[in-house]
N, C-alpha and C positions, 0 to 999 in steps of 0.2 A: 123508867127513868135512868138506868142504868148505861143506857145509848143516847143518852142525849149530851150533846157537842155546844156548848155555852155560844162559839163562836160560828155556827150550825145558819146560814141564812134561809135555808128553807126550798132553795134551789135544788138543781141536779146541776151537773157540774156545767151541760152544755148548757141549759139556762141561765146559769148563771156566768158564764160564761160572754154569755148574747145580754144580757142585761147589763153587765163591763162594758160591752162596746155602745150600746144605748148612752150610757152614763157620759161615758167620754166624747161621741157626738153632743149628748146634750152640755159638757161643761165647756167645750169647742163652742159653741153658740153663744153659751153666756161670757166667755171672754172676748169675743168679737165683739161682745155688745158691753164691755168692760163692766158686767158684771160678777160679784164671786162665784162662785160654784161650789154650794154650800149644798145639804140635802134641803132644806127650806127653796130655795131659789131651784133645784132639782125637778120637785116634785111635781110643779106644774107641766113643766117642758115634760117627762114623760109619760102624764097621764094622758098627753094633750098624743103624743105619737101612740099610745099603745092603752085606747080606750079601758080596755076591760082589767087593766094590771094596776096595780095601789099598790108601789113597795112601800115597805117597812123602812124604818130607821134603819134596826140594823144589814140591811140589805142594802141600802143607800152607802152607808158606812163601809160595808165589806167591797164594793164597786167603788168607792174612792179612794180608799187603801190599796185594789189591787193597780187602779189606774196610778198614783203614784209610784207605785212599783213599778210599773212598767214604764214612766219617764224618768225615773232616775238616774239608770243606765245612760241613757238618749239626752239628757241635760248634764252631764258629765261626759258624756264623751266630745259633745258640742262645745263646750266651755273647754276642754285639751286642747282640742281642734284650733280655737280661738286663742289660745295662749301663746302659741309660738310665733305665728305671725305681731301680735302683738309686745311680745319682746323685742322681735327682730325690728319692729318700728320704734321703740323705745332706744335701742343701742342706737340705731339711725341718727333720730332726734339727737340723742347728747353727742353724739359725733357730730354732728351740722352745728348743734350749740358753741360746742369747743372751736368748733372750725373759725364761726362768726367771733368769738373771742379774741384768736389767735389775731385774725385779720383785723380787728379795730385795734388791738394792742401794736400791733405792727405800724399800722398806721401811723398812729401818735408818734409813736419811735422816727419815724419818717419824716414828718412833719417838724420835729425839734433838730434832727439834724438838718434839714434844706434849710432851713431857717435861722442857723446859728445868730447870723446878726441882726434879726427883726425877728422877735419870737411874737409880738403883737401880729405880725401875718400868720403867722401860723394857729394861731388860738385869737382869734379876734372873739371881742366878748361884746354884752347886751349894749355895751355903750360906746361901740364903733372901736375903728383901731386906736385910738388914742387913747380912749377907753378902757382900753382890754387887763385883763389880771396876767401878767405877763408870769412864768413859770420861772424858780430858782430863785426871783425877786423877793427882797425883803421890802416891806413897807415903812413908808417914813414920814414920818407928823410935819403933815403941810402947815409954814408959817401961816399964821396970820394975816402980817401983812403980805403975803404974798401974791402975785397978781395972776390970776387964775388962766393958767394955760391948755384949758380944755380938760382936765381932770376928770372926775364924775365929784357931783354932790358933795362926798364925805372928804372930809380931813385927812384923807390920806394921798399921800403919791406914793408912787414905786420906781426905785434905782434900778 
């Protein structure tokens, strides 16, 4: 008892070795086939390759711990890999963002100066030019009697 290794699968190193890459073909199949890759879901797939073999739990176990060890590295380096370019589209984006900003803000600017003496052309709203919510305008409580010059609906006109 004195040699015995708790975490001991039972293997020689090359077998066990070859039985890591059994595991990782077989968990490679069960994600293709968008299943987990569990030792339960395991076990069939490689009794089914390697008639005469019946792993162990903990054999299953010591083959999916060393298989995630060995993507760890390989799913970090890939994810690095991915980050910069995906920055470098990030800065892009908000630069073409700002861009289209600048240009619609400009615009408006544009449009309020050609227009000094008709800002209804410039900003024509849902209810035609005559219609329009004219910009720098105060609104002014339509009389009553007043006879309706094309306004819209509500009580209001604008100077």
């Amino acid at each position: 008892m004195a040699t015995h290794r708790p975490q001991d699968t039972g293997f020689s190193p090359e077998s066990a070795f070859q039985f890591t890459l059994d595991v990782l073909d077989a968990a490679e199949d069960l994600t293709a086939q968008r299943r987990p890759a569990t030792p339960k879901t395991l076990t069939p797939l490689l009794r089914a390759r390697a008639p005469g073999r019946r792993p162990t739990l903990p054999q299953l176990q010591a083959a999916l711990t060393q298989m995630t060890r060995w993507r760890e590295p390989i799913l970090t380096r890939e994810l690095l890999a991915h980050r910069r370019p995906l920055l470098t589209l990030r800065a892009r984006t908000e630069a073409e963002l700002n861009r289209w900003a600048n240009i619609a803000y400009l615009t408006v600017r544009v449009r309020e100066i050609d227009c000094p003496a008709a800002p209804e052309l410039a900003f024509p709203g849902r209810h035609g030019v005559r219609g329009a919510i004219r910009p720098n305008r105060r609104p002014v409580p339509r009389d009553v009697n007043e006879k309706d010059e094309g306004y819209p609906a509500s009580k209001t006109r604008y100077n």
